[in-house]
N, CA, C and O atoms as a printed pandas DataFrame, in Angstrom:
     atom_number atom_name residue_name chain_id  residue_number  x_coord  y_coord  z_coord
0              1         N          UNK        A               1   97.583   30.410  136.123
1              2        CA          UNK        A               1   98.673   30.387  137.081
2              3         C          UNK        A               1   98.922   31.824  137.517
3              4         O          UNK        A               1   98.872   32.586  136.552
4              5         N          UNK        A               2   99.142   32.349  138.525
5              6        CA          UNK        A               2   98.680   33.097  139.408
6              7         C          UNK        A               2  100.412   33.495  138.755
7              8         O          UNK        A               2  100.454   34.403  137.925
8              9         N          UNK        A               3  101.476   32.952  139.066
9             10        CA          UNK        A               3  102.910   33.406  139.079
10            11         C          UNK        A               3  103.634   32.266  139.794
11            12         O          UNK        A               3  103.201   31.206  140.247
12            13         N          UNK        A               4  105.154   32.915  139.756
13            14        CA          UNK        A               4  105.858   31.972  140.376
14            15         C          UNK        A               4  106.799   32.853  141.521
15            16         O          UNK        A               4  107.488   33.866  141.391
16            17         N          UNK        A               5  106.515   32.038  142.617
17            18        CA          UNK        A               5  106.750   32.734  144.007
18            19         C          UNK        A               5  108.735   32.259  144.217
19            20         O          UNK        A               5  109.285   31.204  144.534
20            21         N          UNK        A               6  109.058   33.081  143.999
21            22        CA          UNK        A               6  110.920   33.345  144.336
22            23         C          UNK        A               6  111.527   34.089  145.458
23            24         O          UNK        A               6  112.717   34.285  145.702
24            25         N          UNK        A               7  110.333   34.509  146.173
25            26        CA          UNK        A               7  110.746   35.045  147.564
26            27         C          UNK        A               7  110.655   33.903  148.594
27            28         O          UNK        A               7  110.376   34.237  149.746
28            29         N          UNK        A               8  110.784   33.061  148.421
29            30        CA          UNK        A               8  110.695   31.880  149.574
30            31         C          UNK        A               8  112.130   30.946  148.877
31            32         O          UNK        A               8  111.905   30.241  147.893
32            33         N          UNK        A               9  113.487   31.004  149.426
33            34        CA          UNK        A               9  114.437   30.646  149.139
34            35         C          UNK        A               9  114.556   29.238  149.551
35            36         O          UNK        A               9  115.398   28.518  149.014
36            37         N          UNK        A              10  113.620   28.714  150.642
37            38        CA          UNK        A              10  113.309   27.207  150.711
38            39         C          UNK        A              10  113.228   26.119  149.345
39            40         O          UNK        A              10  113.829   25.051  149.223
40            41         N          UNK        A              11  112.123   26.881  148.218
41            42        CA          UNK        A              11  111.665   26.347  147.136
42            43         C          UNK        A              11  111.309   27.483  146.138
43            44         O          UNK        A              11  111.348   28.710  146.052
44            45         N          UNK        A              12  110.895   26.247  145.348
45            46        CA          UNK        A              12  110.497   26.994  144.057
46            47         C          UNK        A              12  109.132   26.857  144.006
47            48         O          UNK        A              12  108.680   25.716  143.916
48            49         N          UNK        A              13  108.190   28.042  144.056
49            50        CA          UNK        A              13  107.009   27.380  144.264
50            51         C          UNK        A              13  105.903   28.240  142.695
51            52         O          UNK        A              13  106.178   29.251  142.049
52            53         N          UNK        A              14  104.937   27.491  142.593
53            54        CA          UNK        A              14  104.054   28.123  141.190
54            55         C          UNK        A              14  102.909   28.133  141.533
55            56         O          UNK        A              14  102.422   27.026  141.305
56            57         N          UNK        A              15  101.858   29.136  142.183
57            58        CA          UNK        A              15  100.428   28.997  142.591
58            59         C          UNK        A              15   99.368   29.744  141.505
59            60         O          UNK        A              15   99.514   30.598  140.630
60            61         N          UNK        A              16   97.929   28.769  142.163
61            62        CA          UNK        A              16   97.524   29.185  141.349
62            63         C          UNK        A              16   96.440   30.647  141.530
63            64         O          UNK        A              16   96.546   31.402  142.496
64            65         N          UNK        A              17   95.617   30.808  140.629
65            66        CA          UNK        A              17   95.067   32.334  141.192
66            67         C          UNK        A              17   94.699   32.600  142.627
67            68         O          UNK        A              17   94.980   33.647  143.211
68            69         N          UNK        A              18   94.024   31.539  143.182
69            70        CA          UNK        A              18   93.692   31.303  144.413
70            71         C          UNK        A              18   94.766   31.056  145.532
71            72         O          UNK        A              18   94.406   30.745  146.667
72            73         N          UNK        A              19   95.979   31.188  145.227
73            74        CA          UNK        A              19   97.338   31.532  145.939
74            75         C          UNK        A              19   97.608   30.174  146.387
75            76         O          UNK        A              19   98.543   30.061  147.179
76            77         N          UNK        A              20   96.832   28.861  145.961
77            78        CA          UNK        A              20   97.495   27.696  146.417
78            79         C          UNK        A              20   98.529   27.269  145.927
79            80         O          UNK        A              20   98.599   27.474  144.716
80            81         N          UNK        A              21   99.361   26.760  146.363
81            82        CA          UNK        A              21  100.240   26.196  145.750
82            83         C          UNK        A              21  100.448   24.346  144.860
83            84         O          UNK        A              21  100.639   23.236  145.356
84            85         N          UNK        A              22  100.291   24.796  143.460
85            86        CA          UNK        A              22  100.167   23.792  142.999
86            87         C          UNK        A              22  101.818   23.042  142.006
87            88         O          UNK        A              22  101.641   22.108  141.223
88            89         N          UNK        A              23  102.819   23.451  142.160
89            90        CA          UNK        A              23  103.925   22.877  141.855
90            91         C          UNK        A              23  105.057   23.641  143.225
91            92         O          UNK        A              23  105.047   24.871  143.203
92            93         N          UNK        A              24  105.757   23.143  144.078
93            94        CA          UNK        A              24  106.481   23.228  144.623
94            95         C          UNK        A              24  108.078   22.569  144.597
95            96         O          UNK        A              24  108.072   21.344  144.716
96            97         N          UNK        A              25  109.138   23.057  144.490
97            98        CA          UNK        A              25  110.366   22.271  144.446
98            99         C          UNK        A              25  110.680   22.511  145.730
99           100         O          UNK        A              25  110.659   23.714  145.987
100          101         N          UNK        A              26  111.024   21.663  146.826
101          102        CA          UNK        A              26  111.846   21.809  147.801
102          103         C          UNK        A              26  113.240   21.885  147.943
103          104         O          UNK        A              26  113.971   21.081  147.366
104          105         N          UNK        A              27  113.827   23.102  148.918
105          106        CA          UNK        A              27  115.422   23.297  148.509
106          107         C          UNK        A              27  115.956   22.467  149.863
107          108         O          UNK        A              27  116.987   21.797  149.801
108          109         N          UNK        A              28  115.379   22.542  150.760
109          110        CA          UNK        A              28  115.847   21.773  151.848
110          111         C          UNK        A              28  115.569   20.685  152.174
111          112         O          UNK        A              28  116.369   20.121  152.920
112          113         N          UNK        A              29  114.288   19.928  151.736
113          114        CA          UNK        A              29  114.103   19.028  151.991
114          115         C          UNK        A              29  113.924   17.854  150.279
115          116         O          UNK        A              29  113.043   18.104  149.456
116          117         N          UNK        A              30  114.868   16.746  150.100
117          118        CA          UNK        A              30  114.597   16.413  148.731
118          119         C          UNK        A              30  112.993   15.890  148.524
119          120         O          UNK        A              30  112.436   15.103  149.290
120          121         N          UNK        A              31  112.311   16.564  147.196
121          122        CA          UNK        A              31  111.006   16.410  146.648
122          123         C          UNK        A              31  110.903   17.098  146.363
123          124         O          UNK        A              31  111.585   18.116  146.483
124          125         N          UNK        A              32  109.443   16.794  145.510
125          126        CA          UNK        A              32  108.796   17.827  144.741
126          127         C          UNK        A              32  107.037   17.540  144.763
127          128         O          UNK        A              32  106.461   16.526  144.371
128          129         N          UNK        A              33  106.457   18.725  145.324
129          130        CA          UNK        A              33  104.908   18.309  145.388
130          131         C          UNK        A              33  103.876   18.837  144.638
131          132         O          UNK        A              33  103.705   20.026  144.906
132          133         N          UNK        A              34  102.894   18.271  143.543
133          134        CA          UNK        A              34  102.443   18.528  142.267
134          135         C          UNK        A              34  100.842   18.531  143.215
135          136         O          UNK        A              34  100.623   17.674  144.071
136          137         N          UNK        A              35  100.176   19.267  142.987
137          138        CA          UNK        A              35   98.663   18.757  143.432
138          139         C          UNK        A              35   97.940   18.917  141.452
139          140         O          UNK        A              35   98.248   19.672  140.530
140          141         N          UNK        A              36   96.980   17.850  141.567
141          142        CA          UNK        A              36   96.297   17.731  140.296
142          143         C          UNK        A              36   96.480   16.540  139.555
143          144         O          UNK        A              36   96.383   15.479  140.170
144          145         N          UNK        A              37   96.735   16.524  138.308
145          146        CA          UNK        A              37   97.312   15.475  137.396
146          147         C          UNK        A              37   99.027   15.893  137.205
147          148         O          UNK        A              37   99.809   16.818  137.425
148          149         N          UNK        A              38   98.973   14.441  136.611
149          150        CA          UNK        A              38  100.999   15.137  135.826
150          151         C          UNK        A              38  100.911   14.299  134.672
151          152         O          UNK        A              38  101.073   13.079  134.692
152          153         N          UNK        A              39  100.651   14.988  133.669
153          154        CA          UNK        A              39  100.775   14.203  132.356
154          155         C          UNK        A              39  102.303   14.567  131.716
155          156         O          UNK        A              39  102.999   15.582  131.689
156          157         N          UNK        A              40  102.456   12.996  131.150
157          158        CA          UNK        A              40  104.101   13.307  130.065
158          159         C          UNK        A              40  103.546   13.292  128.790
159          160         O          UNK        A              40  102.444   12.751  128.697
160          161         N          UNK        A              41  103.885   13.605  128.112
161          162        CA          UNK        A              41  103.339   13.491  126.951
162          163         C          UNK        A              41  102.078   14.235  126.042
163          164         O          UNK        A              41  101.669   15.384  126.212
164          165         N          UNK        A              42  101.693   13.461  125.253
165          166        CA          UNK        A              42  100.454   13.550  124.314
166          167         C          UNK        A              42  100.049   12.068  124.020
167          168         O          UNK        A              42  100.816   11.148  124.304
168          169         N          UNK        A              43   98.533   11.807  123.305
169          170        CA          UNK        A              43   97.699   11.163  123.438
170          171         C          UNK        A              43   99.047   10.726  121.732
171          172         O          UNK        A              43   99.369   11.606  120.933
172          173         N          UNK        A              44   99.395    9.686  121.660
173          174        CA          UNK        A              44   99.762    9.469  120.211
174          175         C          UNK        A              44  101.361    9.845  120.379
175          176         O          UNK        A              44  102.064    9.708  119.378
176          177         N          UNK        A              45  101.798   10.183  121.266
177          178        CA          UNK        A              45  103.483   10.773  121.467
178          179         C          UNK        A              45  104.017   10.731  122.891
179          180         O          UNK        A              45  104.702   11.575  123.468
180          181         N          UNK        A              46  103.517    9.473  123.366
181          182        CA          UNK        A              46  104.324    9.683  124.904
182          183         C          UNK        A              46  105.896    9.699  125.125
183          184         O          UNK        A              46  106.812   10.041  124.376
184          185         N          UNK        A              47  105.883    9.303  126.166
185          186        CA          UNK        A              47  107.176    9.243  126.652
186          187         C          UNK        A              47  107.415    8.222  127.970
187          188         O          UNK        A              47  106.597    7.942  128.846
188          189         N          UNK        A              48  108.913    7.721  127.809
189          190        CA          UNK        A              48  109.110    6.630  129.055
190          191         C          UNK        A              48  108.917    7.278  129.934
191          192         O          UNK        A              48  108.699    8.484  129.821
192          193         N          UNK        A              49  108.949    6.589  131.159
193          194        CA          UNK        A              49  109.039    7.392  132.229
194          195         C          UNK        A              49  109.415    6.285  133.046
195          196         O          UNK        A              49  108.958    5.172  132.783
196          197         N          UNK        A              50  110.604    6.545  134.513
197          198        CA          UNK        A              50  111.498    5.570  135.072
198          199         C          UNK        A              50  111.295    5.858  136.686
199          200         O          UNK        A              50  111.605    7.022  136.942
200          201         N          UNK        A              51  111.022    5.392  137.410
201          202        CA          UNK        A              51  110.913    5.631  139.077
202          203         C          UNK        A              51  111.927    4.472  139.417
203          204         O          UNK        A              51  111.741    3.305  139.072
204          205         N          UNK        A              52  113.144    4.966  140.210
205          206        CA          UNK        A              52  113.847    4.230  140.364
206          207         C          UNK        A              52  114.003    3.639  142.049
207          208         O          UNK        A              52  113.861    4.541  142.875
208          209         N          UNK        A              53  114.238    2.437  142.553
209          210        CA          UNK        A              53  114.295    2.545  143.656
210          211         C          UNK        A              53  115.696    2.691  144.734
211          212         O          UNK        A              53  116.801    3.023  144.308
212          213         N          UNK        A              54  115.471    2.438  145.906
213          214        CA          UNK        A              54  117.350    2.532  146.506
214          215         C          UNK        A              54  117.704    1.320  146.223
215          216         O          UNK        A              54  118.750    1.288  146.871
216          217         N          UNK        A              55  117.623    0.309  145.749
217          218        CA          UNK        A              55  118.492   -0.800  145.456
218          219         C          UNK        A              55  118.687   -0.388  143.734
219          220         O          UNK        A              55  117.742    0.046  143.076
220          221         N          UNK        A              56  120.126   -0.614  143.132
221          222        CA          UNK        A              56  120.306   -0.343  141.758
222          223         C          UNK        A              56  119.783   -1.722  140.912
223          224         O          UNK        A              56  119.806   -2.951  140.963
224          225         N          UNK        A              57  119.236   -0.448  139.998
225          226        CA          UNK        A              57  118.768   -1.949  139.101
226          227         C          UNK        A              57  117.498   -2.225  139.477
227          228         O          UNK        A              57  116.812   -2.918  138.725
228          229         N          UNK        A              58  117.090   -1.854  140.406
229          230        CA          UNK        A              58  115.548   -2.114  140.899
230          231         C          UNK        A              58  114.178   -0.936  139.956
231          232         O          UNK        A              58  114.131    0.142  140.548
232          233         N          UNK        A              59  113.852   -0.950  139.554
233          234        CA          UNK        A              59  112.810    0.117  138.530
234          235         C          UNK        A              59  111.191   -0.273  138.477
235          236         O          UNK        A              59  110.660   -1.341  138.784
236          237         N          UNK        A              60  110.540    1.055  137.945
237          238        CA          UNK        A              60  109.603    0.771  137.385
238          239         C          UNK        A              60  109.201    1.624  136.089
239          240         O          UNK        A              60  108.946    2.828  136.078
240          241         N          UNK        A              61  109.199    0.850  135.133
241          242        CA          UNK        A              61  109.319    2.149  133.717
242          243         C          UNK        A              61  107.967    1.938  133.213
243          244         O          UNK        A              61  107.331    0.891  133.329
244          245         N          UNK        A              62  107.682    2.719  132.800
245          246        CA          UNK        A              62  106.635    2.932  131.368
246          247         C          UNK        A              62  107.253    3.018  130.628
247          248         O          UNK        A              62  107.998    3.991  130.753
248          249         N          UNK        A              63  107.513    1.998  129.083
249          250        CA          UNK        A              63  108.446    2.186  128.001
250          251         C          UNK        A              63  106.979    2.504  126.734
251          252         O          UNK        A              63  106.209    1.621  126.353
252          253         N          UNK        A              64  106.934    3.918  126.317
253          254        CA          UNK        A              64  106.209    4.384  125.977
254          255         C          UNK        A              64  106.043    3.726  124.436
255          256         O          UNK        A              64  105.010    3.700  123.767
256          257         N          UNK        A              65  107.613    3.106  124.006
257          258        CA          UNK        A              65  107.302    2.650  122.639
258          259         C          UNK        A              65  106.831    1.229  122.318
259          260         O          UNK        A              65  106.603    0.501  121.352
260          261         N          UNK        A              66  106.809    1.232  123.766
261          262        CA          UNK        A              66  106.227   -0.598  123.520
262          263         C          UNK        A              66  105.183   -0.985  124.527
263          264         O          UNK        A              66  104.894   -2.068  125.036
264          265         N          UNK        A              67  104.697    0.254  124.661
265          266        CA          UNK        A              67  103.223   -0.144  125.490
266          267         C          UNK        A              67  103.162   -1.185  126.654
267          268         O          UNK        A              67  102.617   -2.249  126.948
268          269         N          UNK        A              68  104.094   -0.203  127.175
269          270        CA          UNK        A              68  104.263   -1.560  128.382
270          271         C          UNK        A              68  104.955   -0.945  129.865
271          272         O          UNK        A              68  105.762   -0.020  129.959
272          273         N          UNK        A              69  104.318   -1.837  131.058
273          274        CA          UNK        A              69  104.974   -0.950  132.533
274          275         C          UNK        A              69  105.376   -2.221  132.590
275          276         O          UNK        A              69  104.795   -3.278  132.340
276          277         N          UNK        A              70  107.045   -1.824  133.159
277          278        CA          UNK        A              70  107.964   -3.203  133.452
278          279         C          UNK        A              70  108.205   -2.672  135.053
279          280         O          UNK        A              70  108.395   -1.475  135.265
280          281         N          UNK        A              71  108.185   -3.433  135.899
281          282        CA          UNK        A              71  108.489   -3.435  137.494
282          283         C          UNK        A              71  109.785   -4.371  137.208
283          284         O          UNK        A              71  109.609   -5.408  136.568
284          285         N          UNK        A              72  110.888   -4.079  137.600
285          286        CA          UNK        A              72  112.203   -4.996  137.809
286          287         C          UNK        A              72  112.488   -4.580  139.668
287          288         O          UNK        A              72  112.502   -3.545  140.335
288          289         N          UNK        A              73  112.641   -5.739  139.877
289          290        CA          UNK        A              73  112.935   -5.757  141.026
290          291         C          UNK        A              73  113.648   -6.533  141.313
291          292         O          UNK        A              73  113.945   -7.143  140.286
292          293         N          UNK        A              74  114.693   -7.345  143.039
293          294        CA          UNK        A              74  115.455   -8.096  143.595
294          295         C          UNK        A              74  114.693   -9.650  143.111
295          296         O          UNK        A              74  113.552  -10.025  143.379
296          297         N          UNK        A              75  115.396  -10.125  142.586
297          298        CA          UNK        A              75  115.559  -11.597  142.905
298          299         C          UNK        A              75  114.616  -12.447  144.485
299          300         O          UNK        A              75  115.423  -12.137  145.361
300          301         N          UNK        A              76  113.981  -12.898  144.902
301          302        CA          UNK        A              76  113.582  -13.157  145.942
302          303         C          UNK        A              76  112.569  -12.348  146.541
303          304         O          UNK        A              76  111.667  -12.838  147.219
304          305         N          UNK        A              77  112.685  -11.109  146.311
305          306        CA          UNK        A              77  111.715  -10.499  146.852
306          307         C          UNK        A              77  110.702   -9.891  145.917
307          308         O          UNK        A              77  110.645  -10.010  144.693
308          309         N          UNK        A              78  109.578   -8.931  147.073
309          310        CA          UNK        A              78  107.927   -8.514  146.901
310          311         C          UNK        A              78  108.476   -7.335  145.692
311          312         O          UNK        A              78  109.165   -6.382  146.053
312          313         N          UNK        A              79  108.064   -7.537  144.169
313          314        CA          UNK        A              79  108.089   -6.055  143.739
314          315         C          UNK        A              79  106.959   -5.929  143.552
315          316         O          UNK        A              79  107.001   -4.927  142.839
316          317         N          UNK        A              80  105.521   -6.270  143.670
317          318        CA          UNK        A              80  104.441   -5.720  143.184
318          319         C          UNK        A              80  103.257   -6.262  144.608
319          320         O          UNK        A              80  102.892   -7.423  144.796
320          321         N          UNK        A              81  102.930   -5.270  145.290
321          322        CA          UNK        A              81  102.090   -5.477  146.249
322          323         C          UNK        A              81  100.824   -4.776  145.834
323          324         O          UNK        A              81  100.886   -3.719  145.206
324          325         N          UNK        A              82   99.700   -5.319  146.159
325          326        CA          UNK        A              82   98.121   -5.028  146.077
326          327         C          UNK        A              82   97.769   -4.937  147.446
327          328         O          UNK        A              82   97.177   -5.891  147.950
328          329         N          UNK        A              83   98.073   -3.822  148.205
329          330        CA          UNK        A              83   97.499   -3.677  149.736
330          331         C          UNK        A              83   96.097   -3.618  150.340
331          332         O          UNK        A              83   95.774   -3.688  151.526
332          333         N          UNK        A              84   95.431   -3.489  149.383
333          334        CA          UNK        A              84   94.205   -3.519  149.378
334          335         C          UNK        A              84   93.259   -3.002  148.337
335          336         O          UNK        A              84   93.719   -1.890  148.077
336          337         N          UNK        A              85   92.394   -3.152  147.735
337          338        CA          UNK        A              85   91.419   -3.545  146.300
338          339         C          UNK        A              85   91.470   -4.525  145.614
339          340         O          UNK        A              85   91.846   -5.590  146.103
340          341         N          UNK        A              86   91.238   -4.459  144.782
341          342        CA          UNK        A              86   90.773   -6.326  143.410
342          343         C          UNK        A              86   92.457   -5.388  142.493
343          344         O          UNK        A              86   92.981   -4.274  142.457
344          345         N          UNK        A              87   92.622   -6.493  142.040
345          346        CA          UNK        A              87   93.587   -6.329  140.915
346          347         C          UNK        A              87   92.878   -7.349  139.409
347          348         O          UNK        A              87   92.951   -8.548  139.138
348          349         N          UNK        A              88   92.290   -6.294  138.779
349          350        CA          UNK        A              88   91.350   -6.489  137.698
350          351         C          UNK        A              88   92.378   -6.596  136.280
351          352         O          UNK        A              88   93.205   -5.689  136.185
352          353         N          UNK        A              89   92.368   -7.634  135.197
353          354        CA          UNK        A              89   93.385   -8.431  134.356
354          355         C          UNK        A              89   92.164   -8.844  133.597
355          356         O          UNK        A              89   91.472   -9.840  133.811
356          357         N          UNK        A              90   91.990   -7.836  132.588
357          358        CA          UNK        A              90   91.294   -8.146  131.705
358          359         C          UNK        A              90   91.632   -9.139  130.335
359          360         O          UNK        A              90   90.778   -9.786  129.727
360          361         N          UNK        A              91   92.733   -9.102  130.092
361          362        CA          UNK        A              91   93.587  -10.336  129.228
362          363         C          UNK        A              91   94.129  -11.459  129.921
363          364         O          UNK        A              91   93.465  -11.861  130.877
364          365         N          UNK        A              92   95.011  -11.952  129.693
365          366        CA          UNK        A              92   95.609  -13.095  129.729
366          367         C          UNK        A              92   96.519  -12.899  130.749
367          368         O          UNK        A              92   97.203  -11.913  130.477
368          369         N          UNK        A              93   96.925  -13.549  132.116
369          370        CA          UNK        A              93   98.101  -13.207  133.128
370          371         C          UNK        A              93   99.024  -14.586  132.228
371          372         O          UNK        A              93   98.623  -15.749  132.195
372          373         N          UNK        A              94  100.038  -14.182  131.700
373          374        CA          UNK        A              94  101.048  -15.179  131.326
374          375         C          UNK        A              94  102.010  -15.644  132.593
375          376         O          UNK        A              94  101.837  -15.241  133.744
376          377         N          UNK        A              95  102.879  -16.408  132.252
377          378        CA          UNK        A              95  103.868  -16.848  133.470
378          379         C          UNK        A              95  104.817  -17.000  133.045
379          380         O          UNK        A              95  104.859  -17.401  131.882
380          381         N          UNK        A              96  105.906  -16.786  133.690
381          382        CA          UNK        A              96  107.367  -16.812  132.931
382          383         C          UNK        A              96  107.743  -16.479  131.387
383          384         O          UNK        A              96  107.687  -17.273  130.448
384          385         N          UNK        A              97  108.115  -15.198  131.347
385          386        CA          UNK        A              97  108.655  -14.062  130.179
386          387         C          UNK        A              97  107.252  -14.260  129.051
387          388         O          UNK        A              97  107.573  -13.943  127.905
388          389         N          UNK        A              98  106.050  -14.638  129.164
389          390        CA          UNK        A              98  105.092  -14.550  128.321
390          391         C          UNK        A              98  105.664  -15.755  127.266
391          392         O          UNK        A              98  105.864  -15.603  126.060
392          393         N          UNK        A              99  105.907  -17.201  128.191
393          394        CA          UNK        A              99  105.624  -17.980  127.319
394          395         C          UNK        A              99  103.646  -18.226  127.072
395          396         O          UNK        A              99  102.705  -17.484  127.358
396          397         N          UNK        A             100  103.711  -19.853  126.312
397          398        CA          UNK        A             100  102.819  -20.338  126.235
398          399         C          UNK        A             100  101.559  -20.321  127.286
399          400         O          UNK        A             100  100.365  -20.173  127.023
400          401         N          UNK        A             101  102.239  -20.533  128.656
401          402        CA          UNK        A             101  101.602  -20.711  129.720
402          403         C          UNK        A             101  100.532  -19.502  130.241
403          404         O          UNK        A             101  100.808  -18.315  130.062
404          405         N          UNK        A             102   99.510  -19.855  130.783
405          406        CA          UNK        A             102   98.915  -18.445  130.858
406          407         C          UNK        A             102   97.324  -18.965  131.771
407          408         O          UNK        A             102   96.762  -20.058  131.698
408          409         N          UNK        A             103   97.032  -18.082  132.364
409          410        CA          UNK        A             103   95.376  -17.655  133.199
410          411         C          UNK        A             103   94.787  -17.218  132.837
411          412         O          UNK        A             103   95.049  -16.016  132.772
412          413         N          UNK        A             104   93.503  -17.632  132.267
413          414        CA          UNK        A             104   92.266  -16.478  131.543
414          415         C          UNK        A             104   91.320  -17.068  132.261
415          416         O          UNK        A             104   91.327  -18.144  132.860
416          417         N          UNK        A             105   90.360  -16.106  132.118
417          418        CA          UNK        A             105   88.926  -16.488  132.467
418          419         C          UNK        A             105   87.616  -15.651  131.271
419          420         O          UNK        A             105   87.816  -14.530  130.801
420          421         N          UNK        A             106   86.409  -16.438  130.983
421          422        CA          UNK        A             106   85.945  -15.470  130.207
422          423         C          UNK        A             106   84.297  -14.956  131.128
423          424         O          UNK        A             106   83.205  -14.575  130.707
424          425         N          UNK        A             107   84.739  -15.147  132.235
425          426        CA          UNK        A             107   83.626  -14.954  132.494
426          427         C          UNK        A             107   82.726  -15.903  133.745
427          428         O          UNK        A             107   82.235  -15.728  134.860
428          429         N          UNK        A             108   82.891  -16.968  132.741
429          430        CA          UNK        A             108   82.367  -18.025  133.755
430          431         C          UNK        A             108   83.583  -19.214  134.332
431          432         O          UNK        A             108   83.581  -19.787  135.422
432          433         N          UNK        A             109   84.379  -19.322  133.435
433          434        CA          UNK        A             109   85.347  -20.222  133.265
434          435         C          UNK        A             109   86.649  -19.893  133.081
435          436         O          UNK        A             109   87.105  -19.175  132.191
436          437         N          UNK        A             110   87.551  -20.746  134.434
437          438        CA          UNK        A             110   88.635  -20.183  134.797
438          439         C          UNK        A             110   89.766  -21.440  133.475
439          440         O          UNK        A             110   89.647  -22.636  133.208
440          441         N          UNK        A             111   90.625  -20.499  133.051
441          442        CA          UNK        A             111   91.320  -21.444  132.227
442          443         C          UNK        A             111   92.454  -21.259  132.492
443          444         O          UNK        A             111   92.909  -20.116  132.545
444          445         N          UNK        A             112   93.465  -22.752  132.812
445          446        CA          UNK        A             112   95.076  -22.788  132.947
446          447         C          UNK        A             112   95.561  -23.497  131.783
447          448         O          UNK        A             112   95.740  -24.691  131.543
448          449         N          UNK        A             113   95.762  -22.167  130.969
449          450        CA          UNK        A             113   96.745  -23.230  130.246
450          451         C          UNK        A             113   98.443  -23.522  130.395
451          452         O          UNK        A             113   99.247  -22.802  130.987
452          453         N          UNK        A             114   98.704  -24.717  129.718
453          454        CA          UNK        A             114  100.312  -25.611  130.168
454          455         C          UNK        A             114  100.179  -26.364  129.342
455          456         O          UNK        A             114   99.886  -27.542  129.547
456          457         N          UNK        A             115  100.391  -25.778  128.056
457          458        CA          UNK        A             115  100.509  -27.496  126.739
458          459         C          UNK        A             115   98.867  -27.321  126.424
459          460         O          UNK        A             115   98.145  -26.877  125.531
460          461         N          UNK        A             116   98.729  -28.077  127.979
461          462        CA          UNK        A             116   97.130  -28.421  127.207
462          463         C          UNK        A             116   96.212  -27.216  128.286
463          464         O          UNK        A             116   96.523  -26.657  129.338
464          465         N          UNK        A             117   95.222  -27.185  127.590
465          466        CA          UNK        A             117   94.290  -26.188  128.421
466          467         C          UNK        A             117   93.321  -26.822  129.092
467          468         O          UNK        A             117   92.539  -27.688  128.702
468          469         N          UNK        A             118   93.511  -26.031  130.713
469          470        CA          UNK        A             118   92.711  -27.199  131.930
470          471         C          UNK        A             118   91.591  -26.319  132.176
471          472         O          UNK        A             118   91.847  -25.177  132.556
472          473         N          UNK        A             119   90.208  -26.727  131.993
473          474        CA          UNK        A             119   89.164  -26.090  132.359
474          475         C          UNK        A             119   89.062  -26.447  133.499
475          476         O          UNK        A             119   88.766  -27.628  133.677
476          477         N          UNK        A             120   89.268  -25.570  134.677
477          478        CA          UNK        A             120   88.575  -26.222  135.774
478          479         C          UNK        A             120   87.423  -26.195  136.630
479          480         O          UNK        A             120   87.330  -26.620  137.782
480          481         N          UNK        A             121   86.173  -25.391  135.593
481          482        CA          UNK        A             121   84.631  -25.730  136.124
482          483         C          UNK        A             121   84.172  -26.970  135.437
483          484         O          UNK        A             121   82.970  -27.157  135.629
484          485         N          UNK        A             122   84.782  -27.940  134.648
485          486        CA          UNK        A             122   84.444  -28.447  134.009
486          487         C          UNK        A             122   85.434  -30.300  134.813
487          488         O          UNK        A             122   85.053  -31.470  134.848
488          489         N          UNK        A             123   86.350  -29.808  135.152
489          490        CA          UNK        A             123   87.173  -30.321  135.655
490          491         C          UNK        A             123   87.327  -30.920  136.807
491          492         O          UNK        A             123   87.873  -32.006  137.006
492          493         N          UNK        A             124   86.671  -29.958  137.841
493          494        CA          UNK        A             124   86.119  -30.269  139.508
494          495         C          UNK        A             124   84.536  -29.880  139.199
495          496         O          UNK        A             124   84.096  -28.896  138.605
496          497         N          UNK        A             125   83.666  -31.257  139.953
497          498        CA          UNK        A             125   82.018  -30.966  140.091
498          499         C          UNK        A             125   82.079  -30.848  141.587
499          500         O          UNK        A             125   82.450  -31.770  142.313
500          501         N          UNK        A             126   81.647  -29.518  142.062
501          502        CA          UNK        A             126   81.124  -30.163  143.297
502          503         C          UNK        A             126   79.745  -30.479  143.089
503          504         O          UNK        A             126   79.087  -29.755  142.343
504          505         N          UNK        A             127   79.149  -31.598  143.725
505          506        CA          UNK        A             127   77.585  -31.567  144.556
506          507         C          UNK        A             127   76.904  -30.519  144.944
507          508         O          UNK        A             127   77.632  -29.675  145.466
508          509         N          UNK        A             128   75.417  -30.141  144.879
509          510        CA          UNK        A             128   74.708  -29.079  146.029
510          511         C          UNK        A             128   74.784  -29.831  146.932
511          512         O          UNK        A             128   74.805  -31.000  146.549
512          513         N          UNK        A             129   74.858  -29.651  148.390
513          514        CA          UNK        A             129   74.613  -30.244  149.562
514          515         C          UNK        A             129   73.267  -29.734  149.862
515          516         O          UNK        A             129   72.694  -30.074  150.897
């Protein structure tokens, strides 16, 4: 790290040898712009971490002690959009608070379970035409 630049009363800025600027605080405008990674933590000692939205009560946490990202969002509406790529679910998608109910596949075979477990390559044949 090159230093930290305090002659620019706009922000707070930290560059690196190459005079880019890689942590910036903005004084006039609200944000803050990181180029690189941003790690919390350590590998074995994280930490939560909370992005909150403008509706209260609306979140998205990493709760570091329970291995888990919770999205809370409005009642009725979109909190988790996939705008474009695969959304890849290598375990089990459960349904409602991680009961019984649940979507797997292992591969070849898509499984719903509800009580009972519905294979459904086994379940629907189509014909070759």
């Amino acid at each position: 790290v090159k230093g930290v630049d305090t002659s620019n009363a706009a922000a707070f800025e930290v560059k690196n040898t190459g005079g880019t600027s890689v942590f910036k605080v903005n004084a006039s405008t609200a944000g803050t712009t990181t180029l690189g990674t941003v790690t919390v933590g350590s590998a074995g000692s994280g930490h939560d971490v909370t992005f909150y939205s403008g509706t209260s009560g609306d979140q998205l946490v990493w709760d570091a002690s329970e291995e888990v990202l919770q999205i809370t969002g409005t009642d009725g509406q979109t909190a988790l959009d996939v705008l474009d790529g695969d959304l890849r679910v290598v375990d089990k998608i459960y349904l409602y608070d991680r009961g019984g109910e649940y979507i797997s596949s292992d591969g070849t075979d898509l499984t719903i379970a509800a009580g009972t477990a519905l294979n459904i390559s086994t379940l629907i044949q189509i014909p070759y035409l």
